[in-house]
LOKEKOL-759461 format. One record per residue (C-alpha): residue in one letter; x, y, z. Coordinates in nm, 4 decimals. Each point is the difference from the previous one (the first is absolute). Layout:
% LOKEKOL-759461
r: A; east: X; north: Y; up: Z
...
% end
This chain:
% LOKEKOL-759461
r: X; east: -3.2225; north: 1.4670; up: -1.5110
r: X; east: -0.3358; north: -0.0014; up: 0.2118
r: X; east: -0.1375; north: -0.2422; up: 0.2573
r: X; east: -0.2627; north: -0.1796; up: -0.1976
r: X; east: -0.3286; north: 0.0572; up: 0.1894
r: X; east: -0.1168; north: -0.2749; up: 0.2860
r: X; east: 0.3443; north: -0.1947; up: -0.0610
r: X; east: 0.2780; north: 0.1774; up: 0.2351
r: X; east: 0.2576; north: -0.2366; up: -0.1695
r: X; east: -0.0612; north: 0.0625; up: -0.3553
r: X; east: 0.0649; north: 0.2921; up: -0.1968
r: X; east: -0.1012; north: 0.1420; up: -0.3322
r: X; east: 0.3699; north: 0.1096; up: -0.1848
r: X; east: -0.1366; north: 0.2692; up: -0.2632
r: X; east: 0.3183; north: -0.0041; up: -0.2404
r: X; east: -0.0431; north: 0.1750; up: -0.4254
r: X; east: -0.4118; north: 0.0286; up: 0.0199
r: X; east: -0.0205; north: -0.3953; up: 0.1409
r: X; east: -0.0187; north: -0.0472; up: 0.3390
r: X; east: 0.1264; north: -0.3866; up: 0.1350
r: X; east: -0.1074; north: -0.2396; up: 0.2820
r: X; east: 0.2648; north: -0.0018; up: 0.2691
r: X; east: 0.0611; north: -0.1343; up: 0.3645
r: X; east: 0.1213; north: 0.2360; up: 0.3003
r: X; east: 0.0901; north: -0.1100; up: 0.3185
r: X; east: -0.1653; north: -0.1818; up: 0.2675
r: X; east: -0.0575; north: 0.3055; up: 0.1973
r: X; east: -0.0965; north: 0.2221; up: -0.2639
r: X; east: 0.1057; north: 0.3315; up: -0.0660
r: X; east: 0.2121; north: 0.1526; up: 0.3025
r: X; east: 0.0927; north: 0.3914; up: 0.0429
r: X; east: 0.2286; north: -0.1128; up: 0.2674
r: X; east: 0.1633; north: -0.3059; up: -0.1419
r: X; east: 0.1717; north: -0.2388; up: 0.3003
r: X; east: 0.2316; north: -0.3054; up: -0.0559
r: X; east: -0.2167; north: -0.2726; up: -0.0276
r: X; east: -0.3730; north: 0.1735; up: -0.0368
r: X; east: -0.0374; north: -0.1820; up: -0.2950
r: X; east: -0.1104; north: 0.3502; up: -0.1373
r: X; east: 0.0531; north: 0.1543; up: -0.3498
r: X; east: 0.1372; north: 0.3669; up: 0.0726
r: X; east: -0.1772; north: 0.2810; up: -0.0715
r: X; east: 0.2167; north: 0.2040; up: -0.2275
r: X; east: 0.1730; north: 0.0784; up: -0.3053
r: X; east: 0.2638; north: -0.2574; up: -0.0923
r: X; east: 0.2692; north: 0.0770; up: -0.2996
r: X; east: 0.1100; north: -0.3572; up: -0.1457
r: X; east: 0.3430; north: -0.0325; up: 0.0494
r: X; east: 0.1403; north: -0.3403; up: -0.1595
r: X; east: -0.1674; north: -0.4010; up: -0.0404
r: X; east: 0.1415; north: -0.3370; up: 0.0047
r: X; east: -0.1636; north: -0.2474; up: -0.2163
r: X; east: 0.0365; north: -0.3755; up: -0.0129
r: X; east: 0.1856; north: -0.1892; up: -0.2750
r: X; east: -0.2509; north: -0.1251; up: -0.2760
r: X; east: -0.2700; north: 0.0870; up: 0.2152
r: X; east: -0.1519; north: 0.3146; up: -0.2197
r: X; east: -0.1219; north: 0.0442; up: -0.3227
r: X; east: 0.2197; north: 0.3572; up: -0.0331
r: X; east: 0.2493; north: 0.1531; up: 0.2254
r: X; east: 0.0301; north: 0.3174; up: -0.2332
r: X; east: -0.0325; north: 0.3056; up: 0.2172
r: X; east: 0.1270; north: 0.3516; up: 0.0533
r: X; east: 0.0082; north: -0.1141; up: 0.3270
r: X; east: 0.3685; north: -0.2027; up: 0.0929
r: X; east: -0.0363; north: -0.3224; up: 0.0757
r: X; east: 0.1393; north: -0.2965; up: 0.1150
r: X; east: -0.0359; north: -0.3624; up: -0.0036
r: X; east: -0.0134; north: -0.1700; up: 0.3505
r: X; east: 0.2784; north: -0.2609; up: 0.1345
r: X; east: -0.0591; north: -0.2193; up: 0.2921
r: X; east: 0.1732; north: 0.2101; up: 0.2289
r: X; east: -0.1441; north: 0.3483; up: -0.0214
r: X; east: -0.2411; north: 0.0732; up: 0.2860
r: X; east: -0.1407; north: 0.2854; up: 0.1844
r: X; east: 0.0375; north: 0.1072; up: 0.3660
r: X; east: -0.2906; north: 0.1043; up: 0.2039
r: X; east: 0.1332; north: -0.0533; up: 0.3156
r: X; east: -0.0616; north: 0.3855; up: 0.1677
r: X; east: 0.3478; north: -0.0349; up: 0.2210
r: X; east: 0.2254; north: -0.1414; up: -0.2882
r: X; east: 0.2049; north: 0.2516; up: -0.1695
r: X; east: -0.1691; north: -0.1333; up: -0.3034
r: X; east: -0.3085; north: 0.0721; up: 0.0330
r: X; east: -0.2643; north: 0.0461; up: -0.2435
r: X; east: 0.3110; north: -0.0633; up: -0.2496
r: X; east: 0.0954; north: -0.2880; up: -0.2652
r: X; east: 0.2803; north: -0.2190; up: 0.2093
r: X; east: 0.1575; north: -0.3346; up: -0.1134
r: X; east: -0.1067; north: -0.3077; up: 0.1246
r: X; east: 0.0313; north: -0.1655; up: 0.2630
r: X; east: -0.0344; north: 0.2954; up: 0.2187
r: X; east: 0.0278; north: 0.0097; up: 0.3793
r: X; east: -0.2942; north: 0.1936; up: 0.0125
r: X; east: -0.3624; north: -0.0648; up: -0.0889
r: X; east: 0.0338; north: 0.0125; up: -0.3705
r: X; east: -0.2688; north: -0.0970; up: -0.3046
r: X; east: 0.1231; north: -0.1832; up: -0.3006
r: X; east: -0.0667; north: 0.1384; up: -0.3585
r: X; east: 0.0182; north: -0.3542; up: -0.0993
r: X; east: -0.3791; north: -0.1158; up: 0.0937
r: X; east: -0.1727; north: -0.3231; up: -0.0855
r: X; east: -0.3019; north: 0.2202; up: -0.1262
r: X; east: -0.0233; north: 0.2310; up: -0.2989
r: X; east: -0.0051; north: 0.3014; up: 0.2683
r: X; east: 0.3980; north: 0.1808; up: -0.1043
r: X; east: -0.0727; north: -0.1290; up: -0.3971
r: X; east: 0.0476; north: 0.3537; up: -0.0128
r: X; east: 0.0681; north: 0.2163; up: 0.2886
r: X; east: 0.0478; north: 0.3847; up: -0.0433
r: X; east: 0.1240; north: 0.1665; up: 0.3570
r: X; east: -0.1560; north: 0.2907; up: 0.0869
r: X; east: 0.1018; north: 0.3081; up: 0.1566
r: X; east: -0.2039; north: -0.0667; up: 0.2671
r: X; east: 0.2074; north: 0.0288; up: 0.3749
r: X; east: 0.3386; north: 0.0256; up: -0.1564
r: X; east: 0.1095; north: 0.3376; up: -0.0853
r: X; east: 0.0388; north: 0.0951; up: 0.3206
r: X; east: -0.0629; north: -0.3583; up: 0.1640
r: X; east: -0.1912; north: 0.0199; up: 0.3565
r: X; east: 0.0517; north: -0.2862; up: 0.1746
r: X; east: -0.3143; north: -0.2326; up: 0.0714
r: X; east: -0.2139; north: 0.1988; up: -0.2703
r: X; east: -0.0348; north: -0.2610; up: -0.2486
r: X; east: 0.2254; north: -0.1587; up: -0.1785
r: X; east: -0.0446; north: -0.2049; up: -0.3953
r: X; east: -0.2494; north: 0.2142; up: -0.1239
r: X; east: 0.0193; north: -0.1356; up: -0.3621
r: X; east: -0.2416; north: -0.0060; up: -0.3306
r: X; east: 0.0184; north: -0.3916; up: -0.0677
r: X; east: -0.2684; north: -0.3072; up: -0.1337
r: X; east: -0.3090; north: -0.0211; up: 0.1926
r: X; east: -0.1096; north: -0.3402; up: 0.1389
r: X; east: -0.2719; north: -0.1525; up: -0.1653
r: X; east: -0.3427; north: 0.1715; up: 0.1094
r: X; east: 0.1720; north: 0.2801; up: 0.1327
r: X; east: 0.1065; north: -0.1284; up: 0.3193
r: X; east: 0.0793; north: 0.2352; up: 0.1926
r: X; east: 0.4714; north: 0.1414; up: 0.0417
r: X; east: 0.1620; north: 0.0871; up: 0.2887
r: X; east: -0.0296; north: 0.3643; up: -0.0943
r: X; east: 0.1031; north: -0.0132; up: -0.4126
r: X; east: -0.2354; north: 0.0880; up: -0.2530
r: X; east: 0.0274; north: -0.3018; up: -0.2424
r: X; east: -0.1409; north: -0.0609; up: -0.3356
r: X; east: -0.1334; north: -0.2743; up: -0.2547
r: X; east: 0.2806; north: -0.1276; up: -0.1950
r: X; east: -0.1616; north: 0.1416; up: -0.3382
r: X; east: -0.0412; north: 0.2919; up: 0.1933
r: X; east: 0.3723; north: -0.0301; up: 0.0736
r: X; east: 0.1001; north: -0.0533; up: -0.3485
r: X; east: -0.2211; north: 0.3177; up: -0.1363
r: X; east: 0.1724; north: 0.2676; up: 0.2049
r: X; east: 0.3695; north: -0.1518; up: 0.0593
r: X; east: 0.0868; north: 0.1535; up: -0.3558
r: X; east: -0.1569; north: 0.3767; up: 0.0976
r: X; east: 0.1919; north: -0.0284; up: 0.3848
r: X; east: 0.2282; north: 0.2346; up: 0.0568
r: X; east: 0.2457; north: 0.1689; up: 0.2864
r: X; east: -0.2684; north: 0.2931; up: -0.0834
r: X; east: -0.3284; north: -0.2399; up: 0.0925
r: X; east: -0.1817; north: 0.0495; up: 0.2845
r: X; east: -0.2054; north: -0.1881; up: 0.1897
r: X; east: -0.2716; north: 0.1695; up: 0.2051
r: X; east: -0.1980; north: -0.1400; up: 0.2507
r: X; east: -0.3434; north: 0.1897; up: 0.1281
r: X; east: -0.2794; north: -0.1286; up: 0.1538
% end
Protein backbone atom coordinates (compact mmCIF):
# COMPACT_ATOMS: atom_id res chain seq x y z
CA UNK A 1 0.00 0.00 0.00
CA UNK A 2 1.29 3.53 -1.28
CA UNK A 3 0.16 7.07 -0.55
CA UNK A 4 -1.71 7.94 -3.68
CA UNK A 5 0.04 11.05 -5.09
CA UNK A 6 -1.34 14.79 -3.99
CA UNK A 7 -3.95 13.00 -1.55
CA UNK A 8 -2.00 12.31 1.94
CA UNK A 9 -5.22 10.44 3.07
CA UNK A 10 -5.73 8.08 0.33
CA UNK A 11 -3.80 5.21 -0.63
CA UNK A 12 -3.43 2.96 -3.61
CA UNK A 13 -3.69 -0.99 -1.98
CA UNK A 14 -1.84 -3.02 -4.90
CA UNK A 15 -3.25 -6.62 -3.93
CA UNK A 16 -2.99 -10.01 -7.06
CA UNK A 17 -1.94 -7.48 -10.16
CA UNK A 18 -5.08 -4.90 -9.12
CA UNK A 19 -4.34 -2.22 -7.11
CA UNK A 20 -7.69 -0.60 -4.97
CA UNK A 21 -8.76 2.93 -3.86
CA UNK A 22 -8.34 3.23 -0.12
CA UNK A 23 -8.46 5.92 2.74
CA UNK A 24 -5.48 6.43 5.37
CA UNK A 25 -5.58 8.54 8.15
CA UNK A 26 -6.07 12.10 8.69
CA UNK A 27 -2.48 12.70 9.23
CA UNK A 28 -1.15 10.60 6.65
CA UNK A 29 1.51 8.26 6.80
CA UNK A 30 3.57 8.54 10.21
CA UNK A 31 7.17 6.83 10.89
CA UNK A 32 6.63 7.75 14.42
CA UNK A 33 3.03 6.90 15.05
CA UNK A 34 1.53 8.86 18.45
CA UNK A 35 -1.89 8.20 20.14
CA UNK A 36 -4.12 10.33 18.50
CA UNK A 37 -1.98 11.68 15.24
CA UNK A 38 -4.60 10.51 13.25
CA UNK A 39 -1.63 8.91 11.26
CA UNK A 40 -1.47 5.55 9.36
CA UNK A 41 1.93 3.87 10.59
CA UNK A 42 4.60 3.39 8.54
CA UNK A 43 5.34 -0.28 8.64
CA UNK A 44 4.73 -3.76 8.01
CA UNK A 45 1.57 -5.05 9.69
CA UNK A 46 0.80 -9.08 9.84
CA UNK A 47 -3.18 -9.44 10.07
CA UNK A 48 -3.92 -11.05 13.07
CA UNK A 49 -7.85 -11.76 13.44
CA UNK A 50 -11.40 -9.54 12.20
CA UNK A 51 -14.75 -9.11 13.60
CA UNK A 52 -17.48 -8.73 11.18
CA UNK A 53 -21.06 -7.64 11.68
CA UNK A 54 -24.07 -10.00 11.55
CA UNK A 55 -25.71 -9.96 7.98
CA UNK A 56 -23.71 -7.14 7.16
CA UNK A 57 -21.27 -8.93 4.36
CA UNK A 58 -21.73 -10.63 1.36
CA UNK A 59 -18.93 -13.52 2.57
CA UNK A 60 -17.19 -14.01 5.79
CA UNK A 61 -15.09 -17.02 4.32
CA UNK A 62 -11.48 -16.42 5.18
CA UNK A 63 -8.27 -18.12 6.22
CA UNK A 64 -8.24 -15.44 8.41
CA UNK A 65 -10.45 -16.27 12.02
CA UNK A 66 -13.11 -14.32 12.47
CA UNK A 67 -15.71 -13.25 14.50
CA UNK A 68 -19.01 -11.71 14.49
CA UNK A 69 -19.38 -8.53 16.71
CA UNK A 70 -21.83 -8.30 19.93
CA UNK A 71 -22.77 -5.07 21.47
CA UNK A 72 -20.36 -5.28 24.07
CA UNK A 73 -16.96 -5.86 22.54
CA UNK A 74 -14.89 -2.65 22.40
CA UNK A 75 -11.39 -1.56 22.23
CA UNK A 76 -9.23 0.39 24.72
CA UNK A 77 -7.07 3.19 23.66
CA UNK A 78 -6.73 4.81 26.71
CA UNK A 79 -2.49 4.93 26.97
CA UNK A 80 -2.68 4.51 31.08
CA UNK A 81 -5.35 1.65 31.14
CA UNK A 82 -3.96 -1.72 31.47
CA UNK A 83 -5.92 -2.34 28.37
CA UNK A 84 -4.60 -0.51 26.12
CA UNK A 85 -4.53 -0.80 22.51
CA UNK A 86 -6.50 -4.20 23.42
CA UNK A 87 -10.22 -5.58 22.73
CA UNK A 88 -12.04 -4.99 26.39
CA UNK A 89 -15.79 -5.49 27.17
CA UNK A 90 -18.03 -2.83 27.37
CA UNK A 91 -18.73 -0.55 29.39
CA UNK A 92 -15.20 0.10 30.25
CA UNK A 93 -13.88 2.57 32.83
CA UNK A 94 -11.53 3.72 30.47
CA UNK A 95 -11.79 5.52 27.15
CA UNK A 96 -12.99 2.66 25.09
CA UNK A 97 -14.44 2.50 21.17
CA UNK A 98 -17.36 0.32 20.40
CA UNK A 99 -17.17 -2.31 17.53
CA UNK A 100 -20.81 -1.81 17.33
CA UNK A 101 -20.90 1.58 15.07
CA UNK A 102 -23.87 3.22 13.45
CA UNK A 103 -21.73 3.34 10.14
CA UNK A 104 -20.56 0.52 7.91
CA UNK A 105 -16.86 1.32 9.30
CA UNK A 106 -16.24 -2.50 11.60
CA UNK A 107 -18.64 -4.37 8.65
CA UNK A 108 -15.50 -6.07 8.66
CA UNK A 109 -12.64 -5.25 10.82
CA UNK A 110 -9.32 -7.27 10.61
CA UNK A 111 -6.79 -6.13 13.67
CA UNK A 112 -3.53 -5.65 12.77
CA UNK A 113 -0.34 -6.31 14.30
CA UNK A 114 0.30 -2.94 14.44
CA UNK A 115 1.47 -1.67 18.37
CA UNK A 116 0.58 -4.91 20.00
CA UNK A 117 3.23 -7.43 20.04
CA UNK A 118 5.12 -5.76 22.27
CA UNK A 119 2.47 -2.89 23.10
CA UNK A 120 4.19 0.70 23.82
CA UNK A 121 2.04 2.68 25.54
CA UNK A 122 0.68 5.95 23.74
CA UNK A 123 1.98 4.60 20.23
CA UNK A 124 -1.21 4.03 18.61
CA UNK A 125 -3.67 2.00 19.37
CA UNK A 126 -6.82 0.25 16.72
CA UNK A 127 -4.82 0.09 13.84
CA UNK A 128 -7.33 -2.08 11.83
CA UNK A 129 -8.07 -2.92 7.90
CA UNK A 130 -11.95 -2.05 7.93
CA UNK A 131 -14.77 -0.23 5.26
CA UNK A 132 -13.78 3.07 4.08
CA UNK A 133 -16.26 5.98 4.36
CA UNK A 134 -17.75 7.02 1.34
CA UNK A 135 -15.19 9.23 -0.77
CA UNK A 136 -12.46 8.09 1.17
CA UNK A 137 -12.76 10.17 4.09
CA UNK A 138 -10.07 10.17 5.72
CA UNK A 139 -9.45 7.09 9.53
CA UNK A 140 -7.96 7.82 12.53
CA UNK A 141 -4.86 5.98 11.41
CA UNK A 142 -6.55 2.50 9.65
CA UNK A 143 -6.17 1.81 6.17
CA UNK A 144 -9.83 1.06 5.11
CA UNK A 145 -11.28 -0.22 1.97
CA UNK A 146 -14.44 -0.19 -0.44
CA UNK A 147 -16.77 -2.79 0.62
CA UNK A 148 -16.31 -4.72 -2.86
CA UNK A 149 -12.89 -4.19 -2.21
CA UNK A 150 -13.57 -5.82 1.17
CA UNK A 151 -15.42 -8.68 -0.19
CA UNK A 152 -12.55 -9.48 -3.01
CA UNK A 153 -9.69 -10.07 -0.61
CA UNK A 154 -11.54 -11.33 2.75
CA UNK A 155 -11.47 -14.93 1.08
CA UNK A 156 -7.38 -14.69 0.17
CA UNK A 157 -6.69 -13.04 4.09
CA UNK A 158 -4.73 -14.89 6.03
CA UNK A 159 -2.63 -14.98 9.59
CA UNK A 160 0.27 -15.04 6.75
CA UNK A 161 -1.06 -11.51 4.97
CA UNK A 162 0.68 -8.59 5.30
CA UNK A 163 -0.06 -5.31 5.04
CA UNK A 164 2.67 -2.85 4.08
CA UNK A 165 2.57 0.63 4.22
CA UNK A 166 5.36 2.91 2.20
CA UNK A 167 5.18 6.16 1.09
Amino acid sequence: MRARPGKPTQGLLSWGGAVFPCALGRGGIRAIKREGDGGTPLASMPMLYGWFRHGRLATTRSALPLRQIKARDGWCDAPGDRNYNRPVALPYPASSEAMTRGDRLYDCCVVLDYNIRPRRRGMGSAIFFHIAKPGFQPTEGCVAVAPHVMKRLLPHLSKKTVLTVLR
